[in-house]
Every structure is written in C-alpha cells, then in structure tokens.
N, C-alpha and C positions, 0 to 999 in steps of 0.2 A: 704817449699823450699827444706829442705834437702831428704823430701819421692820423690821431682820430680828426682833432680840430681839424686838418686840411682835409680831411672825408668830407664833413660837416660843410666846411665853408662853400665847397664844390656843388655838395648836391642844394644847398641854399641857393647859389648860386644858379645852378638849372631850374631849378623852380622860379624862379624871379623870370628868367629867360624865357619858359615857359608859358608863364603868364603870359608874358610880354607879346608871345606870337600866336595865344589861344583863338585870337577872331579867324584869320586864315586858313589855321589849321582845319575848325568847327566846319566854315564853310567846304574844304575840300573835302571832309567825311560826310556831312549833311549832302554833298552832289553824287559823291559814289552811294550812298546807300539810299538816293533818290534812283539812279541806274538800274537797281537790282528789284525795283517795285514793277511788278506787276502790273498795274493799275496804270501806269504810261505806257504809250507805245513805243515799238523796236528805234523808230529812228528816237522820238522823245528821250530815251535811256541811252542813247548813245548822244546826244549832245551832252546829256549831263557830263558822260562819262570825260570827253571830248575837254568840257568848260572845269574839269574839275583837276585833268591835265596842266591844262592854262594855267592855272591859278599856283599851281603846287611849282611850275618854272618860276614863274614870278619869286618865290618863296625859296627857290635856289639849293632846295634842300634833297642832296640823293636820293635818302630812303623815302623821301615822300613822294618823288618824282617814281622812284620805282613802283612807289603804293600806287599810284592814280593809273598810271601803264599799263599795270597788269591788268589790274580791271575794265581799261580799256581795251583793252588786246579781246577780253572775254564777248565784250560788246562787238565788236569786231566780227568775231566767232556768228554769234547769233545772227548778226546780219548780212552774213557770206561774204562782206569785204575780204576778200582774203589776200588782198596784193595788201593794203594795210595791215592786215594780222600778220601776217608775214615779215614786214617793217618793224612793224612794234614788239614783236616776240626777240628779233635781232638784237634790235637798240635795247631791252631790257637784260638779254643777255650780257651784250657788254658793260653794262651799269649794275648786271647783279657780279659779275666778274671784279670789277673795281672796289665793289664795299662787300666782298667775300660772304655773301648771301647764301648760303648755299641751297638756301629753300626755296630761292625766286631764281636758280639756274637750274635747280631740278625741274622747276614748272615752264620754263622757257626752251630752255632742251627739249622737253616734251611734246609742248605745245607743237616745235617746231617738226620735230620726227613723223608726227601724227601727221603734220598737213602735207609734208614728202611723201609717208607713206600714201596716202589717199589720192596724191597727187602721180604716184605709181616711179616717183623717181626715189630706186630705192638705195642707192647709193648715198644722199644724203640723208634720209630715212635710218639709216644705219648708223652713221655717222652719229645724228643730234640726239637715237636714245641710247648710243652707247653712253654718250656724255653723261645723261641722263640718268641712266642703270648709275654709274658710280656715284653722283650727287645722292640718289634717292638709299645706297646702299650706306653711305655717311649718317644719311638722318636715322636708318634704322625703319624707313619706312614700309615696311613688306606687303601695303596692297599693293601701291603705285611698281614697284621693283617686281611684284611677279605679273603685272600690266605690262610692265616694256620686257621684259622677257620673254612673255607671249608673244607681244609682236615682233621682237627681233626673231622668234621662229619663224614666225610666218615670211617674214623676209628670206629668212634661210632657206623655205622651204621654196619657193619661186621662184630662186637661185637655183634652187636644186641641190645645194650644200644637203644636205640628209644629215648627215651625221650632226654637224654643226645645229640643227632644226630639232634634234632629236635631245643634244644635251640640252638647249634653251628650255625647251619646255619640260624637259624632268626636271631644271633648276626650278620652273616657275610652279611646277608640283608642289615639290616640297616646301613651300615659301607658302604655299596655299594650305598644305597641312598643318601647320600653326596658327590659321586664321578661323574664327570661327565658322559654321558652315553656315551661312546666308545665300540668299535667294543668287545674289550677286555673283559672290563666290564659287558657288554650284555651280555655275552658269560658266564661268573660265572652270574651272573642272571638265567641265562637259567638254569645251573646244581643246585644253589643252590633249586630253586623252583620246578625242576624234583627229588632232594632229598627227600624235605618235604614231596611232592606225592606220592614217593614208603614208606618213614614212614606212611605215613597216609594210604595204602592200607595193611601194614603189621598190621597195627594194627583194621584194619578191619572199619579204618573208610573211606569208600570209596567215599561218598559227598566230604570231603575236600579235596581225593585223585584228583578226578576229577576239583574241583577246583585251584588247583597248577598246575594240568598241561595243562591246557588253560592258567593261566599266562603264563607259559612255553611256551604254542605255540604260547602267543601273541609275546613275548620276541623275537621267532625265527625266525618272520615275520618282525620285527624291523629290523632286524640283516642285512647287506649289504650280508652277505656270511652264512646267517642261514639256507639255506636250509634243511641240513642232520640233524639240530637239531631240523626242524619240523617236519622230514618223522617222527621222534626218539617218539617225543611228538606224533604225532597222535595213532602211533603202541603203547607206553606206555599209553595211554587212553583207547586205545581200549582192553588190557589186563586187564583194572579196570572193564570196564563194562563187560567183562566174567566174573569174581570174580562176580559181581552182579547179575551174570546169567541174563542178558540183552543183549543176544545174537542176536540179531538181528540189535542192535546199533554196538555192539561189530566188525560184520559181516560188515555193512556198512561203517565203520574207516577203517576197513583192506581193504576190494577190493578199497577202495579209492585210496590206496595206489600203485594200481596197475599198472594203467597207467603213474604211474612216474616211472617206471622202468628206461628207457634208461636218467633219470638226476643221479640217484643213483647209476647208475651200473658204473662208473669209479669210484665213491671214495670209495663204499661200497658195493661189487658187492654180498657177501653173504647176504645180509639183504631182496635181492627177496625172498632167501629161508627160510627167517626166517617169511616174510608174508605170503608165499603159505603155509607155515607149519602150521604156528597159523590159518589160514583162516580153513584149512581141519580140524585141532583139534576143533575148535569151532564149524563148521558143526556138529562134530562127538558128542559134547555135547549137542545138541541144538536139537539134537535126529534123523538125517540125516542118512535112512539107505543106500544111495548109495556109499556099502564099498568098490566096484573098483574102482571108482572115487576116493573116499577120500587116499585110497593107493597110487593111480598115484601120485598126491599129497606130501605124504609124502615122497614116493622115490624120487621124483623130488629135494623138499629141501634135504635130505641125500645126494644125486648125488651133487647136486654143494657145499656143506660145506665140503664134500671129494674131491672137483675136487681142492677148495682154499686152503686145509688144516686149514678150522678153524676147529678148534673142541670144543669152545664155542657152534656157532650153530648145531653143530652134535649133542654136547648135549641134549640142547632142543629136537631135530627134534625124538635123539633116545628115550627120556622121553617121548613125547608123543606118538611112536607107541608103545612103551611097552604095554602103557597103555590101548592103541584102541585095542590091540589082546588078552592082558587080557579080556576085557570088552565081545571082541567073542569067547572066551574061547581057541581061537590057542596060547596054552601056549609054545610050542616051541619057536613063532616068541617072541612072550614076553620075554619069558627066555631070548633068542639070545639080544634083544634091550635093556632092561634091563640091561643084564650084559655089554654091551657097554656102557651103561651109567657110570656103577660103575669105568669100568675101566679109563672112562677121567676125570668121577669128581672127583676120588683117585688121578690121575695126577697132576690137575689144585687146588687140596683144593679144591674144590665145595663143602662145607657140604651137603648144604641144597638138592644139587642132587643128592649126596650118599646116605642120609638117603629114598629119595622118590625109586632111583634104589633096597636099601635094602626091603622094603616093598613089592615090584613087583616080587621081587627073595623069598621071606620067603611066597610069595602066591604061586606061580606056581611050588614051589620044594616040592618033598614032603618027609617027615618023618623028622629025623636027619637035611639034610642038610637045611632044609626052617627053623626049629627051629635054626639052626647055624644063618640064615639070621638072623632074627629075634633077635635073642640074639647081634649080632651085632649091629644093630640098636638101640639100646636101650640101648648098654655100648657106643656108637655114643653120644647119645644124652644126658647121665648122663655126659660123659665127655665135649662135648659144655657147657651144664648147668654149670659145675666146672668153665669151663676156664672163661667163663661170670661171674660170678661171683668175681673170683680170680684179672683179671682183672681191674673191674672197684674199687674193692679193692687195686689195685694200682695206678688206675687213682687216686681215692682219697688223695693217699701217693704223688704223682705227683705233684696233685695239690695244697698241702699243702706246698710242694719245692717250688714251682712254687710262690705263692703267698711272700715265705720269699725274694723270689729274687728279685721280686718283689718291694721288701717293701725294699731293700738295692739299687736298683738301684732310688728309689725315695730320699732317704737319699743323695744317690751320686750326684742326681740331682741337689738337694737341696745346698749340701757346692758348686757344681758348679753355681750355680743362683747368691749365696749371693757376690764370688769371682766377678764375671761378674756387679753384680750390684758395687763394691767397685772401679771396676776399670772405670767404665764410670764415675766415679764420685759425688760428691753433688751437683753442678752445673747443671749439668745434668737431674740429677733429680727433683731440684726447676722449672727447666722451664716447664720440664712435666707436674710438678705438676699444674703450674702458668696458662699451657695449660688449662689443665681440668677443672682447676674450673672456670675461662672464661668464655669455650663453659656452662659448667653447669649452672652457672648461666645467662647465653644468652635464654638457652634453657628454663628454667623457666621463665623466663621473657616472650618467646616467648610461651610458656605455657599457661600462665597466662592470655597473651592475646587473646590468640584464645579462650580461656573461658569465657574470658568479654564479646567476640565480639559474642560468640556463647547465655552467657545471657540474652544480650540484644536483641538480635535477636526476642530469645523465648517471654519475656515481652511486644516485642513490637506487637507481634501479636498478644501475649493475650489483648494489652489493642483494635489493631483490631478489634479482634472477640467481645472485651464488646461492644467496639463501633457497633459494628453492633446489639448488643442486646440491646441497649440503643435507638436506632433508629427504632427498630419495636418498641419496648414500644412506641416512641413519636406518628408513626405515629397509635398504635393501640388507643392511648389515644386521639386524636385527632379525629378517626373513631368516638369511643366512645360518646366523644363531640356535633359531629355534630350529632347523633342521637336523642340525649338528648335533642338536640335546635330544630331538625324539629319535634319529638315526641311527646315533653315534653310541651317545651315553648310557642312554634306557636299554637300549637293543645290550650292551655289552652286562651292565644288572641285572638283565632279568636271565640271560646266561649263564651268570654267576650264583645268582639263586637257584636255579635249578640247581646248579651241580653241585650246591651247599646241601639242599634239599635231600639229593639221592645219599648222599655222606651219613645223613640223621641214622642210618641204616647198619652202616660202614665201622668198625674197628681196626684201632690193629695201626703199625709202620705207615702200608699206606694211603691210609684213609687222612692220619696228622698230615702227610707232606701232604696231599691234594687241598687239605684247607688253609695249611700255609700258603699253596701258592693261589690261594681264593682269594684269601685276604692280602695278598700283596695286589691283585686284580683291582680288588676293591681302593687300595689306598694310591693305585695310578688313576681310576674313575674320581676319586677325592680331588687329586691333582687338577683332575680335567675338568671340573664341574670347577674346582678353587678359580682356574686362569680364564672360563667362561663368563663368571662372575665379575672376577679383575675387570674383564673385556666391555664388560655391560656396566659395571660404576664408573669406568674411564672416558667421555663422551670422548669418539677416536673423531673428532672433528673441528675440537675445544679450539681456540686459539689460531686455526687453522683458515678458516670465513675469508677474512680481511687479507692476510697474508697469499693465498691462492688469487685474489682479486690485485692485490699488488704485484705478485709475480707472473700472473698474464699481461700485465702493463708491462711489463719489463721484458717480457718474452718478443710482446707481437713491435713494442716498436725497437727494442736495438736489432730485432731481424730486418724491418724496416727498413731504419738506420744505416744497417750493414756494420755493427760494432759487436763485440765480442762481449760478452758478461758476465760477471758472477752476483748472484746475491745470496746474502746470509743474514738472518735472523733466528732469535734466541726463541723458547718458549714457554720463557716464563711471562711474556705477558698476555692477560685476561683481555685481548681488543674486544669480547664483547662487553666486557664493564667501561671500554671508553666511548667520551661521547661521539656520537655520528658526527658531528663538526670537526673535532681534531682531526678524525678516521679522513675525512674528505681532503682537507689540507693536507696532510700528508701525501694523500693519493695524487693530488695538484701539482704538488713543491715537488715528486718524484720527474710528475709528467713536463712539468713547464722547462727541470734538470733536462731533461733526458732531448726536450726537444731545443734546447741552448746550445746543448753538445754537440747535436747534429749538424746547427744554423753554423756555427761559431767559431768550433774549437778546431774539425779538425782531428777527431780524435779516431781513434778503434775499437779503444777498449774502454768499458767504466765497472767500474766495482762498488755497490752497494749494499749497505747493509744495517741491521737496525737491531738495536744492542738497549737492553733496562741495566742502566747503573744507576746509582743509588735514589732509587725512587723518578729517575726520570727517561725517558726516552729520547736514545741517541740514534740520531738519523746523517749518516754518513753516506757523502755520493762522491768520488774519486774517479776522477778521468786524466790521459794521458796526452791531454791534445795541447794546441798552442799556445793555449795561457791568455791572460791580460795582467792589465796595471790595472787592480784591486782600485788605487786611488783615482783615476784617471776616468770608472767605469759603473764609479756609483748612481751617476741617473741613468744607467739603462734603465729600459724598461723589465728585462727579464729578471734584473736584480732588486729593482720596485716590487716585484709581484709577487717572489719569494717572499721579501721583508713584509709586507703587508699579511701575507698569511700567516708566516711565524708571528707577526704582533697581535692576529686574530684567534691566537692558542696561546698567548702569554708565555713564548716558547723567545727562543733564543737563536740567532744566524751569524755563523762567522765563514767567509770566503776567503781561501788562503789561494795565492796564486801568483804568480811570474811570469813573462813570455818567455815561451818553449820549456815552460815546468810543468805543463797540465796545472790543473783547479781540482782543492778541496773543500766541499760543502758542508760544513758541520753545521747541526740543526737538532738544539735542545727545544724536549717538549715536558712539561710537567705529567708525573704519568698519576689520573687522578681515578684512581683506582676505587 
C-alpha cells in the first residue's frame, strides 16, 4: 500500500509540474508544426524551426531540446545548409547518447552517414550507418535497417569489397522479404538484386550476373511506375552478355531498347545515347567493319551527352571511341578521346575510367610521355589496392565499435524491459501466465485428439483392407471346395456305382467280397464328404481377422526394432463380437509397448501374448531391457497413453519393473462378448 501511495503522489506531482510548464511547452510544438506547413516558405519554416530551438534551451530540458533539433536538422536538410545539418545531426548525437535515445541516434547516425555518403567520404559514411544498422536493429525496425544495409553495400561495392557488398545486400533481401511489397519496397528490391548482378559480373561470374538481373527485371515489371528500372535492367543484361562475348544476344537487348525511345526520353533523355553507343561498341566487337556507320553512331551518343551536359555518358561514349580508333590505328582520334576520358573521370573520381583512359594514352604516346602514362597507371592502381585494403581495415575497427554498441544498447534494453515488466505488475503477469497455460493445455488436448482420431482412422482401414483379404481367402477356399467335391468325390461314386451296377448280374464268393469292398469305398467317400462338411461349417478364418492384423504389427516393427519375438494367443476368443474401439486400443497399447521398448529400454527380446481368463482379456507384453522405477516414471508420457486407453475400455494396467529387471505390462480388458 505504501509503494501505491508513493506512485500516486509522484505522478500528482508531474502533473502539477506539468501544468506549471504547459505555456512553453505549447509554444515550442505550435513553432515546430508551424515548420512543417507548407504554406510558409523554406527560409519562413526554418526560422520557426530555428526560434522553437531557442525557446526549448531556455526551457533547459534534454528531450525537448532534442525534439526541437531534430526537426531543425530536417529544415536544414531542405535548405542545403549542410555545414549546419552536419552540426546539428553531431550535437544531437551526443545528447541522444546522454538520455540513451535510441531512436533519435538511429536518426542522427543516419542523417549523418547519408550526407558522408553523398559527400563521397566513405570512410565516415561507414562508420555513422554502422552505428546506425545497430540502433535501428534494437528498435526492431526493418525498413530503415534494410536502408542502411543497402547502402553499406553500396559503400562496399566502391571499395571494391565484393564479398563484403554481396553479404549486405542479401542481408538487406531478406529483411525486405518480410515487408510488405510496396511501390517503395519494389523499388530497393529492384537496386539491391541489380547490386548482386554487377558483383557477380565483376567477379566474372556472369550466369549469376544474368540471373539477378531478370529478378531485377521481373521486379520492374511488378512496379506501378518501374518502367526506367527495366529499360536500366535490360541495358545492364545486355552489358553481361558482351562480357561473355555473346554478342548477338548482347545486340538484340540493346536494339530492343530502341523503339522505347520517346517513353524514356522525358525522364532520361541521355540514356538513347548511352544505347546507340553501346549498340555501335558491341558491333565494333563482334567484328563489324562498317566504320562510317559505327562513327555516326558514336558521334551521335557524344552530341546528345554534350548537348545534356552529362558527362557520365560522355564518359563512356568517349572510352569507347578511344578504343575503336586505337584498334584502326588513327591514334590521334584515340589520343584526343582518351584524353577526354581522363579528364572527366579525374573530375568525377571514376578510378576504374582513369586507369582504362591511362592505358589508351601510355599506347598511342610515345617514348617518355606513354612510359609517364603508364607509370601513372600503375602508382593508380598500387594506391586503390592501399586504400582497399586500409579501408576494410577499418571497416573491421568499425565493426568492432559497432558491435560494443551494440551489446550496451541490449544491456540498456534490457534494465528497460525489467522496469516496464515491474511496473505492469504481478497481477498482470499471473493472468498472462494463467492465459497460456490454458490455451497450452487446450491445444494439447486438441492435439492429442486429432491423433486419436487420425489412429483410428489408419486401424480401421487396415482392419479393411485384412477384411478384404480374409474374404478372398474365404471365397478361394470355397473355389477350392467345390472342386474337390465335383473332382474328387462324385468322380470316385459314380465309379463305385457302376461297379455296384455290373454286380446286380454277379453271384457267388466273388461277387459278396467286391461289394464289400464297394461299400467300404463308399463309407471312406462318407468320411470325405463328413470332414468337407466339418471344413465348410468351421469358418477357417473365425477369430483369426484381428489377430493376423495384430501379428503383422508385431512382425514389421520388432524387425524394425531389431528384437527378437514370440507371440501367443488363445482361440477362444470371438474378436469379431468385440467392439471395434477395444480392437483399436489394443492394437495402440501393443504399438505405443513396442515403440517404448525400442526408445527406452534397451532390450532384444519381448514376448507377447493374449490369454481369455475368466471372462476377461489378458493382454501381457514382457521385455528384457533396462528397466525403470515404476514410481519415479508415472508421468511419462508413454505411461499416460497406455492408462488413458485401458480407462477408455474400463480395462485394467499394471507395470511391474526395476532397473536392469526388464518391464511387465499386464493389461486387463473385460471381454464383452
């Protein structure tokens, strides 16, 4: 009573506090959700954001100072300050660090990684969404976590890490397979499996290449608005299969791509020229000497990536005439494209274009300056190999942070759970508890019975199907029968009447002994017609139904088993006058024995057998295996299941047994005849 009062007085107490600082409060939400209106302009919603900062220092309070920051940081965002987003993403960090936030340093990590990455320094890019990946994997939030995942590929992949590019984005797959499939989500679908594709073409494995990016273009086909992400997917196919010099598939991708010109030409009007380009390159490989043609071609892509100012595709377009006027020895025009090359992929970082433009310049120069190329090239590519290295040496240091962070914001989790679980209470949690074990035991119950109802089922079609094999036997024995009587019997009386017949004639010594030995004839045909008879009122299959169904049980599984067996049973009793339900428990109580013996005991041998004394049936199973303590092993379940069935035939179960004496199953059943 006195922990409730002090609950009580406490949150009284905030509420009064509460009150006390509502005007302050009001106006610092009334400024940030002035910020987020529309209807002001960019700098407008950034003073709010700005004055609503102000206010919330004034007010001396963390979390509010965190609230007003973040949203400023966003405003920030909008209006490309980025030397202050930068700032403010910082200082929230450290203040969502101090009140163990862990949803306003997932959003500050990130904020900050995104603007590394974009800002192309990817070392600390790596760094703020590692941080990031583990805050977002605490909250359990799986868009945001297969978001930096993606991008830590992409990181990877720039690096040239492959492997490392290749796990991120299968992680951020599967992360995406549990989310529903939106337009959004498609859309990272589409990029993370055009990822995989160019790892897997970088590494020369170009089957799997090509298989990612038909997921990719199935993806883009899904998509409501995926059009530019299939033209993307076909063109990056058809790059693989050049790679496999399967140039004439290659060839047929790109002019496919042709006549969609005027859907792609509004959103992506240089990408004609980056087809006509690849199309004339691939010609030109594929051993096509029509070099006016293939020029018009290349100028044509040049002319529009100068007319947009991309200089992406100029790149390309200039790399591949380089190489087509090397290849016809006009090393001028080479020289000239070539060195265009060098200069925009020096501009943009393009390594991998610098070092192909340095090869094309260290061919067509000569003396001094082609060995200058050349030497370039080669301190190019000693220094990439460095930074790759040096790098994923700090990815590893990274990752090492990354994981203690990890492991502290589980810890922080953790005294938060145990708080949250103290404060719903003990009540609380009894009913929970009271809940589950309910349904648990409902659900077993319900269990249990759909397993009855399913072994009965089985039983009862096996005792079926004996039934049906019990009834050819009747009626092949009955075939049998009557052949025996038109064959045997008749064929032997009507030989005996004749020779009765010829006698009527006959007098005298031997005429009496041939009738005696007629009529001895006739009284062995008596015999034989007599035990015919016997054979046909005796059904030779009486009793026998049940018991053949029980001794296939016993056959197929102690062969199973690998135990030795005997069984014995009596024939006096009528199992077709008992009911089909005892018949089945029985059959159960043998099976559930027999597969105890096997789990349990230990044994080799068991001996069963099933005995009618004085009106009841005695069901006895004897084995020589290890034994238990009888007292010790009443709730198993194998000893539940027996007892349950004997109580479902008002039968009777006693378990004698000792370690290392073997187990005897006695099991009375009333026999209701």
């Amino acid at each position: 009573m006195k922990v409730v009062a002090i609950l009580i007085f406490l949150i009284h107490f905030s509420y009064l506090q509460n009150n006390q600082e509502q005007p302050i409060t009001s106006t610092i939400d009334d400024l940030i959700e002035k910020s987020k209106d529309d209807a002001f302009s960019l700098e407008e919603r950034k003073a709010f954001a700005l004055k609503s900062v102000q206010l919330a220092k004034q007010k001396n309070v963390d979390s509010i100072i965190l609230k007003a920051n973040r949203n400023l940081s966003l405003m920030y965002y909008y209006t490309e300050d980025f030397d202050n987003y930068i700032a403010v993403n910082q200082f929230n960090n450290k203040l969502a660090f101090k009140l163990k936030d862990t949803s306003a340093l997932a959003v500050a990590n990130h904020n900050l990684g995104s603007y590394y990455k974009f800002d192309r320094q990817n070392d600390s890019a790596y760094y703020y969404f590692s941080k990031a990946l583990g805050y977002y994997s605490n909250l359990n939030n799986l868009d945001q976590k297969a978001y930096i995942l993606m991008s830590i590929a992409d990181l990877q992949y720039n690096e040239k890490d492959y492997t490392s590019s290749e796990k991120s984005a299968i992680d951020a797959l599967k992360i995406l397979e549990q989310l529903p499939r939106t337009e959004n989500n498609l859309d990272d679908y589409w990029i993370l499996n055009n990822r995989i594709a160019d790892i897997s073409s970088e590494l020369n494995q170009y089957q799997k290449s090509i298989e990612y990016h038909k997921k990719a273009l199935d993806i883009a086909k899904e998509m409501e608005d995926g059009f530019i992400d299939e033209i993307y997917s076909i063109n990056n196919m058809a790059f693989v299969y050049r790679e496999m010099e399967d140039y004439d598939k290659a060839l047929e991708l790109y002019k496919s791509l042709l006549p969609l010109r005027e859907k792609y030409d509004e959103e992506d009007p240089t990408f004609y020229a980056l087809v006509i380009n690849n199309i004339a390159y691939t010609e030109f490989l594929s051993g096509s000497t029509d070099y006016e043609q293939l020029k018009k071609s290349f100028y044509e892509a040049y002319d529009i990536s100068d007319q947009y100012e991309d200089e992406v595709t100029k790149m390309a377009v200039t790399t591949d005439l380089s190489k087509f006027y090397l290849q016809q020895e006009q090393l001028d025009s080479a020289y000239k494209y070539a060195n265009e090359t060098y200069k925009i992929s020096k501009q943009l970082s393009a390594n991998d274009y610098v070092l192909e433009s340095l090869i094309v310049l260290s061919k067509v120069s000569e003396g001094d300056k082609g060995k200058a190329y050349l030497m370039e090239h080669i301190a190019l590519s000693d220094s990439l190999l460095n930074i790759e290295r040096n790098t994923r040496n700090k990815k590893a240091r990274i990752e090492f942070e990354t994981d203690k962070i990890e492991e502290e914001n589980r810890r922080i989790s953790e005294q938060r759970m145990w708080l949250m679980i103290i404060s719903a209470g003990l009540l609380l949690t009894l009913f929970l508890l009271y809940i589950i074990i309910t349904q648990r035991a409902k659900n077993k119950e319900l269990k249990f019975e759909k397993e009855q109802q399913k072994a009965n089922e089985e039983i009862y079609n096996l005792m079926l199907s004996q039934q049906d094999k019990v009834d050819e036997a009747r009626a092949n024995e009955k075939k049998r029968i009557s052949e025996e009587l038109h064959d045997g019997v008749l064929g032997r009386l009507f030989g005996t009447r004749l020779s009765l017949d010829s006698l009527n004639f006959s007098e005298g010594k031997d005429a009496i002994t041939n009738r005696a030995s007629y009529i001895q004839e006739l009284k062995t045909i008596e015999n034989d017609i007599r035990k015919i008879s016997h054979d046909l009122n005796t059904d030779f299959v009486s009793g026998s139904g049940f018991m053949d169904i029980v001794s296939e049980l016993i056959d197929k599984q102690t062969q199973a088993y690998q135990l030795k067996s005997s069984f014995e049973y009596t024939d006096d009793i009528n199992w077709e006058m008992v009911p089909n339900k005892t018949k089945i428990n029985i059959y159960r109580i043998i099976q559930e024995s027999l597969q105890n013996i096997y789990k349990h005991a230990n044994a080799n041998q068991v001996k069963i057998s099933i005995q009618l004394k004085n009106n009841v049936i005695c069901l006895l199973i004897i084995d020589n295996g290890d034994g238990f303590d009888v007292n010790k092993s009443k709730k198993g379940i194998g000893i539940k299941n027996i007892n349950s069935r004997v109580n479902e035939v008002e039968g009777t179960a006693e378990f004698i047994s000792s370690i290392q004496q073997g187990t005897e199953v006695k099991i009375t059943i009333p026999y209701k005849n």
